[in-house]
C-alpha positions in Angstrom: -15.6 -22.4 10.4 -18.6 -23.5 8.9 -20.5 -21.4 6.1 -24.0 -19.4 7.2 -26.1 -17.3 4.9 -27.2 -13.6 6.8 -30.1 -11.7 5.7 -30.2 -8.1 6.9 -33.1 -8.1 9.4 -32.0 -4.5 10.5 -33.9 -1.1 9.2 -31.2 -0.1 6.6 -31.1 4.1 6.0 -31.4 4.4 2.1 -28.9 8.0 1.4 -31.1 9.8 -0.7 -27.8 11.2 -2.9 -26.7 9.4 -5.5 -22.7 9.7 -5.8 -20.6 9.9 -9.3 -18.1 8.0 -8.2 -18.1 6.0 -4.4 -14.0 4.4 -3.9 -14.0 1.9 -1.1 -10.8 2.3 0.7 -8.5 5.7 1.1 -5.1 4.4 1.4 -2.7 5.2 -0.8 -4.1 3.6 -4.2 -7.9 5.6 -2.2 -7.1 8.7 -2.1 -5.7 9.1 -5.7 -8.3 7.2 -7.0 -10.6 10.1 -5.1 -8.6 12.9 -5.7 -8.4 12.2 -9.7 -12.2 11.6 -9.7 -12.8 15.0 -7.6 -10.3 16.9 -9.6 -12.5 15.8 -12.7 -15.0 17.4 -10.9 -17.0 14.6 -10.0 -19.2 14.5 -6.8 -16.8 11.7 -5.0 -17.5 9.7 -2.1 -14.6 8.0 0.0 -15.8 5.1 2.3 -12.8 4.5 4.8 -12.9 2.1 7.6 -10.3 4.1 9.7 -10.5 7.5 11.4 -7.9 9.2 8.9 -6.8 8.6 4.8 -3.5 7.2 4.0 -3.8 3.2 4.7 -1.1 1.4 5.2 1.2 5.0 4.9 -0.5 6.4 7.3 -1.7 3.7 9.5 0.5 1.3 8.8 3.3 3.4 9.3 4.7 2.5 5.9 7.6 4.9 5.3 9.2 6.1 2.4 7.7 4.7 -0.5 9.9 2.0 -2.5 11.3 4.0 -5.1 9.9 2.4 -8.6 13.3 2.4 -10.1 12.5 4.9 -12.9 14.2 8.4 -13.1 12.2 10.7 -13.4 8.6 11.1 -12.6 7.1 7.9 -10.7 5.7 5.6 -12.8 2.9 8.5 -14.6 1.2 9.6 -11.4 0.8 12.9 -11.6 -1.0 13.0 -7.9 1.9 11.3 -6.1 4.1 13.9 -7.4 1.6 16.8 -5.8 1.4 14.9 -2.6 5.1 14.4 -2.8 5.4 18.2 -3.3 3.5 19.2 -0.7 4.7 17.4 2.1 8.3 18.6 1.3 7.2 22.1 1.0 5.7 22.0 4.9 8.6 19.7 5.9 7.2 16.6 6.3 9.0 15.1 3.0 12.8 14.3 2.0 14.4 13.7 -1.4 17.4 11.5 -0.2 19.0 12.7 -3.6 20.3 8.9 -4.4 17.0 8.6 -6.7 14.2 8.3 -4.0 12.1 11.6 -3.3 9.8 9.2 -1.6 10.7 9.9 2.4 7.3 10.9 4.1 6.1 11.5 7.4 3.5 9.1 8.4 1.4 11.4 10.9 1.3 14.5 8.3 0.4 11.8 5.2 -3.2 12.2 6.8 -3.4 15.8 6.9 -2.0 16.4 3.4 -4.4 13.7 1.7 -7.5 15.3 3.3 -6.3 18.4 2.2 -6.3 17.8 -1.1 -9.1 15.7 -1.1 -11.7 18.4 0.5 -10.0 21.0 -1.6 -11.6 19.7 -4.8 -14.9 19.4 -2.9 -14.7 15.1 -1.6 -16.6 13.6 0.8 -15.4 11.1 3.1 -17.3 8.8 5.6 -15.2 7.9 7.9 -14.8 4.9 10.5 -17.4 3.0 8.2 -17.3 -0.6 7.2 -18.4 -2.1 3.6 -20.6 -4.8 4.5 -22.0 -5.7 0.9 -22.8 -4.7 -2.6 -26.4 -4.6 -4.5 -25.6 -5.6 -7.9 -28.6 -5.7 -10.9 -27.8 -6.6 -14.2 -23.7 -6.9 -13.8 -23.6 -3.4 -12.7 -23.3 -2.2 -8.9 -25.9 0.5 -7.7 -25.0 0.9 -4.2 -23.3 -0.3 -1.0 -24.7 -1.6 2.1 -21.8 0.3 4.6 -22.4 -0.1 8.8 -21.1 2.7 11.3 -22.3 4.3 14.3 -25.2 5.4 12.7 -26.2 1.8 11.6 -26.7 0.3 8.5 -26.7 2.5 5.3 -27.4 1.9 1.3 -25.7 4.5 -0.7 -25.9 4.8 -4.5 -23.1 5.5 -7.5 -22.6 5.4 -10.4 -19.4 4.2 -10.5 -17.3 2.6 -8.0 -13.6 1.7 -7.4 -12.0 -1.0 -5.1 -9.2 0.1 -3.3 -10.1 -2.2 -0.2 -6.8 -3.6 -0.7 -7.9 -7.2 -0.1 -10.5 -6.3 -3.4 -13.7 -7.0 -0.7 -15.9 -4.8 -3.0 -15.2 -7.3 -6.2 -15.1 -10.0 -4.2 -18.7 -9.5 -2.5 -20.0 -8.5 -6.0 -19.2 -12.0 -7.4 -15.9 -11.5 -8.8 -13.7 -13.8 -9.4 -10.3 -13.8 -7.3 -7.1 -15.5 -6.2 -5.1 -15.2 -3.2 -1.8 -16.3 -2.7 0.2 -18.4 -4.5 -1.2 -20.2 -7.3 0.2 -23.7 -5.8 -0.8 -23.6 -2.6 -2.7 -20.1 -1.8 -0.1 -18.6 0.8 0.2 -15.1 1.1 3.0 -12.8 1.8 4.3 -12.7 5.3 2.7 -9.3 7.1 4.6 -7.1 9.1 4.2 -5.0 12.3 5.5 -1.4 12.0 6.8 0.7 15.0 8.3 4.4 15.2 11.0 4.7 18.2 11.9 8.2 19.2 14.4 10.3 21.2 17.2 8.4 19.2 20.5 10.2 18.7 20.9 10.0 15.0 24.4 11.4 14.6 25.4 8.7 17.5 24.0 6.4 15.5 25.1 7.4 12.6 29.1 7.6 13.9 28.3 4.1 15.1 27.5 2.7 11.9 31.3 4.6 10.4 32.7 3.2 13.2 32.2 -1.0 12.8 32.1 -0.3 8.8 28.3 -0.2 7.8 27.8 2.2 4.5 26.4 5.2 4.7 25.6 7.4 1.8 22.8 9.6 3.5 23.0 13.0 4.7 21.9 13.9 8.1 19.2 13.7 9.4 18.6 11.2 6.8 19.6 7.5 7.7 18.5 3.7 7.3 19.4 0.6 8.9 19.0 -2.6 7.9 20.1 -6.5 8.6 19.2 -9.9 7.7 20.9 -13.0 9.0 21.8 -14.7 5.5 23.8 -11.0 4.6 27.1 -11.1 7.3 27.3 -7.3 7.1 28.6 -5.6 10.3 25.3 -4.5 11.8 24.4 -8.5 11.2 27.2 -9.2 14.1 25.4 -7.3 16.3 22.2 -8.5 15.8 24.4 -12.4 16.2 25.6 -11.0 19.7 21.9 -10.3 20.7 20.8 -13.6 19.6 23.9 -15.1 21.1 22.9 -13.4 24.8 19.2 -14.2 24.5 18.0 -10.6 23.9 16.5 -11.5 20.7 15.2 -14.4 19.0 15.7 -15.8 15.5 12.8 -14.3 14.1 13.5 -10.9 15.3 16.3 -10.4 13.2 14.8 -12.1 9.9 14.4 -8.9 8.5 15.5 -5.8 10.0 14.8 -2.3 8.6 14.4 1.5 9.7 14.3 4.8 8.2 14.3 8.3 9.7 11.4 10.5 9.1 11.0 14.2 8.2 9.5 16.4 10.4 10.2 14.3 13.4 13.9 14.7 15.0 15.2 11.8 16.7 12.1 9.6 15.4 12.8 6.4 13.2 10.2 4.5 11.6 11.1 0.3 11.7 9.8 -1.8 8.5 9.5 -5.0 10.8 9.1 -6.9 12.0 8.2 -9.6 10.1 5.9 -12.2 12.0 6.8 -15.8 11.1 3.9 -18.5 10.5 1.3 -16.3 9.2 -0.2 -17.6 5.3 -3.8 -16.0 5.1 -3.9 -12.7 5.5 -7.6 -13.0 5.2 -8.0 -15.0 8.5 -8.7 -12.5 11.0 -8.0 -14.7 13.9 -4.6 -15.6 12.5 -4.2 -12.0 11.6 -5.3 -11.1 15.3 -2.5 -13.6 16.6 0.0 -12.3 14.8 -0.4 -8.8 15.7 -0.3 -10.2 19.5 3.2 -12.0 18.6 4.5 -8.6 16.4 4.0 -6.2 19.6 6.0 -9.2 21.3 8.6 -8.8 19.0 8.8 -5.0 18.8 9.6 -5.1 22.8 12.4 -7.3 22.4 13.8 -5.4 19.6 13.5 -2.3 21.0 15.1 -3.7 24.2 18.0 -4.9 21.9 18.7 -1.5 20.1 19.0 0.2 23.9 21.3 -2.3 24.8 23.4 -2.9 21.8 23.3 0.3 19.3 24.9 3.5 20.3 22.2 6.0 19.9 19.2 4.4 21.3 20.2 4.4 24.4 17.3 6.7 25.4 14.9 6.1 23.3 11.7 4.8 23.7 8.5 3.5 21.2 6.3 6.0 20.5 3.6 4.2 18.5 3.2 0.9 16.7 1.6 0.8 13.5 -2.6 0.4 13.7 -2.7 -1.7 11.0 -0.7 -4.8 10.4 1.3 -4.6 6.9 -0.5 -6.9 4.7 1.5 -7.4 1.4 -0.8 -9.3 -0.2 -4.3 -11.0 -0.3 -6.7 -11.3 -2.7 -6.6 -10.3 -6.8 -9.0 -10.1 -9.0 -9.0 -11.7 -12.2 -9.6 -8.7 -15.0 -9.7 -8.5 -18.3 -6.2 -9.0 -18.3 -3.8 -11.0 -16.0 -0.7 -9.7 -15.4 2.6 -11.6 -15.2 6.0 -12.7 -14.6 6.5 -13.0 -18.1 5.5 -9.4 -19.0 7.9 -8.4 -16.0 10.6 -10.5 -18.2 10.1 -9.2 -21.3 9.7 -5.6 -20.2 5.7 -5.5 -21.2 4.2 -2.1 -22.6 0.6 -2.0 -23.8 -1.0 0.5 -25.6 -3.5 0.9 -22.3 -0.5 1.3 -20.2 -1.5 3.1 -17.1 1.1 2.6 -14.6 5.0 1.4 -14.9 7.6 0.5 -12.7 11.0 -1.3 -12.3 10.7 -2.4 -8.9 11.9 -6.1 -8.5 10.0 -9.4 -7.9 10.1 -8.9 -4.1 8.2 -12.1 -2.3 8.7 -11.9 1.4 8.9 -14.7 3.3 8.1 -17.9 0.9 10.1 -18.1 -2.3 13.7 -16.7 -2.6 13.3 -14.4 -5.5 17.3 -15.7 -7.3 15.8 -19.3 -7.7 13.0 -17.7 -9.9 15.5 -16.9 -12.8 14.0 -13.6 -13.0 16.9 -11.1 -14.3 16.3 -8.1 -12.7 15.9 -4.3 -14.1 18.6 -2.2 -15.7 18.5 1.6 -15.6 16.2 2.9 -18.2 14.1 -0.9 -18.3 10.3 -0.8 -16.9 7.4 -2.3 -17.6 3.4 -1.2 -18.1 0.2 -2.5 -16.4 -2.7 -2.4 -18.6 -5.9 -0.6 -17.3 -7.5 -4.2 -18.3 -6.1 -5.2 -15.2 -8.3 -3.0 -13.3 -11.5 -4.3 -14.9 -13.5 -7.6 -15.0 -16.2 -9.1 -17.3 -18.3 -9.4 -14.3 -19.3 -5.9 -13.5 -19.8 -3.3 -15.9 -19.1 -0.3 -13.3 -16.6 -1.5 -11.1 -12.8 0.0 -11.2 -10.2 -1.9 -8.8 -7.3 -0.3 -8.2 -4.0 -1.1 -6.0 -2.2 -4.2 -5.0 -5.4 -6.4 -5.1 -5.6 -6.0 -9.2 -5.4 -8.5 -11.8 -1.7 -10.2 -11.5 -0.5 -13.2 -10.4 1.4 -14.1 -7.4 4.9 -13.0 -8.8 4.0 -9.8 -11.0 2.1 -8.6 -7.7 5.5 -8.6 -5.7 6.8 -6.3 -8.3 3.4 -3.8 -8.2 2.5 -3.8 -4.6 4.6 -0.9 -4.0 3.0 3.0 -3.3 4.0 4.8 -6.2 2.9 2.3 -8.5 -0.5 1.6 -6.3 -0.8 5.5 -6.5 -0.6 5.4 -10.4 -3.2 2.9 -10.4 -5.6 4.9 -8.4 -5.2 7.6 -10.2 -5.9 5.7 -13.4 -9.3 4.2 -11.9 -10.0 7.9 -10.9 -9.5 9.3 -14.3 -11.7 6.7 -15.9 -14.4 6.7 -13.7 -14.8 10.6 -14.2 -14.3 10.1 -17.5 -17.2 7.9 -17.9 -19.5 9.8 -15.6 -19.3 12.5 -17.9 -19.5 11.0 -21.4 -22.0 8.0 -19.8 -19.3 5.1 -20.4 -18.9 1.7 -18.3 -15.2 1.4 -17.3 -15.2 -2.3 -18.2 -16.4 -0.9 -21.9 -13.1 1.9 -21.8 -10.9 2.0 -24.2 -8.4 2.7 -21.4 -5.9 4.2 -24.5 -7.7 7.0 -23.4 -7.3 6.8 -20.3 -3.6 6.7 -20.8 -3.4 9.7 -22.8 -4.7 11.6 -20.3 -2.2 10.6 -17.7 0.5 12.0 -20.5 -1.0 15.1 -20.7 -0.9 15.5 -17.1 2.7 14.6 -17.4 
């Protein structure tokens, strides 16, 4: 595709109000970003190009979250742990009491967020698309957004990235990577589905029955198979592929969790569409999204035929937003690493930790890396300098699209640690609202101060 410049030739509506803080993006990293800035008391603005908040957990059907591997509270966000509360207190959350309190239901994730959010006085624009950034003297004063009612500049003083794919950065002239640093392939995306009207406690007999381990309590379960492990769900999965039912890819990676609040109803973490290496490529996006609804049939199809329990089950949704594990990151004031991941890394700027392993789906196997992985009571820190550049004075980017490289990113794409990361751009940018600060000029000691208090 060749390269064009645009000029907008359209009457652009100027918003007279000036935000404090404008985030780009209310998924998971979003919303705590907004709900930190709000509960600062900050006049916050969320831009979200889908009807509801959550992202990829809400959205993207992305349930439970990966449990950090830290005991205790997840990796210093304070929010997660109130949006964690919440939903268990209304029923829409689980603590599967094996370490992971992180079992959500996708469909209430939206209601909760927007709860909180409106309670501390947020506004949210909805079904609104960031087209571009006006950007005078390294700083950002407003966002050219489009929706129904056309195209729209609105003002901040501060704004934070959580696009995911870092679109705000990038359109502001920051510099970013995607991919892996040899040959810039990303991640391979998934397609997530919910099935319902499943039997659990016929599927969970099944599982005793040909040997697979189960340590969860009812209605509590998970499934999951690749080929390479020759576990006795895996010779199931063999006799499908064996009778045709299912092809090779189907079974790549298998994976499917129960959800609170919804008896009978399992959310499936694949599948995982082959052939796809640039997330940003909408048309190769586009076609994989066609060939993951393909696959979702068959599998479906498979579990009816093969797995006690499914028998009369049927899909009740698939997922509107493919699961993109990684695109672009920016490059901050700090790049983080494998190497920090390998020596167990802590900053004095620490703003977010986790022990969740190098996890690269689809291109490298993670063993041939060398990487050793975490024992209980090991972690490491990101740095709030990887949530700033040198490039824009005013600009906080928070999530899985921060400063990292390839590797570290497999180890901090995960929700609680995207959450902490939010939360940390939304304490900084009320911060320096009120005391007239630039986040790239933050000491973010501070910021990490205040996250201990909270904690």
């Amino acid at each position: 595709m060749e390269n064009c410049t645009y000029t907008y030739n359209k009457p652009c509506n100027i918003m007279e109000k000036t935000y404090d803080v404008i985030v780009i993006g209310g998924g998971t990293a979003g919303s705590a970003a907004a709900i930190a800035s709000a509960m600062g008391g900050e006049d916050t603005l969320i831009i979200e190009r889908n009807s509801c908040l959550g992202g990829l957990a809400s959205g993207g059907q992305v349930t439970p979250m990966m449990h950090n591997g830290i005991d205790g509270r997840s990796g210093r966000s304070y929010i997660n742990e109130i949006i964690k509360k919440k939903m268990a207190l209304e029923g829409y959350g689980a603590d599967d009491h094996y370490g992971n309190d992180g079992w959500f239901n996708p469909e209430m994730i939206k209601y909760t967020l927007e709860e909180i959010f409106t309670e501390y006085k947020g506004t949210i624009l909805y079904n609104t698309e960031l087209l571009d950034t006006v950007v005078e003297n390294n700083n950002i004063k407003g966002v050219i957004v489009h929706n129904k009612s056309g195209l729209s500049l609105i003002r901040g003083r501060v704004f934070i990235d959580c696009t995911g794919d870092a679109d705000a950065a990038f359109a502001s002239g920051v510099t970013c990577f995607t991919g892996d640093e040899l040959l810039h392939n990303n991640q391979a995306m998934s397609l997530r589905f919910m099935a319902g009207n499943i039997d659990i406690l016929k599927l969970k007999a099944f599982l005793k029955e040909i040997g697979e381990a189960d340590i969860l309590e009812y209605p509590l379960v998970e499934i999951a198979s690749v080929w390479e492990a020759k576990t006795p769900l895996n010779k199931v999965f063999q006799k499908g592929l064996k009778d045709k039912v299912i092809e090779y890819p189907d079974g790549k990676y298998f994976q499917a969790f129960s959800v609170p609040g919804m008896r009978g109803v399992m959310s499936f973490n694949c599948p995982e569409i082959p052939d796809i290496y640039d997330t940003l490529d909408t048309a190769a996006v586009s076609r994989g999204l066609i060939t993951g609804r393909r696959m979702i049939k068959r599998l479906h199809g498979f579990l009816k035929a093969y797995i006690p329990g499914f028998e009369n089950s049927c899909i009740i949704s698939s997922a509107d937003m493919p699961g993109i594990r990684e695109s672009r990151r920016i490059r901050g004031k700090y790049i983080l690493s494998e190497k920090d991941f390998s020596e167990r890394a802590k900053f004095a700027d620490g703003v977010a930790r986790t022990a969740y392993p190098v996890d690269i789906h689809g291109l490298i196997d993670e063993k041939k890396l060398g990487i050793k992985l975490m024992e209980r009571g090991e972690y490491f820190e990101i740095p709030y300098r990887c949530l700033i550049t040198d490039a824009i004075e005013n600009l906080l980017v928070a999530g899985r699209c921060i400063s990292s490289t390839f590797i570290a990113q497999s180890s901090v794409r995960i929700q609680p640690t995207c959450s902490a990361l939010g939360e940390a751009a939304g304490i900084a940018a009320s911060y320096c609202v009120r005391n007239n600060r630039k986040p790239n000029e933050l000491d973010g000691k501070i910021v990490r101060d205040i996250m201990t208090e909270q904690e």
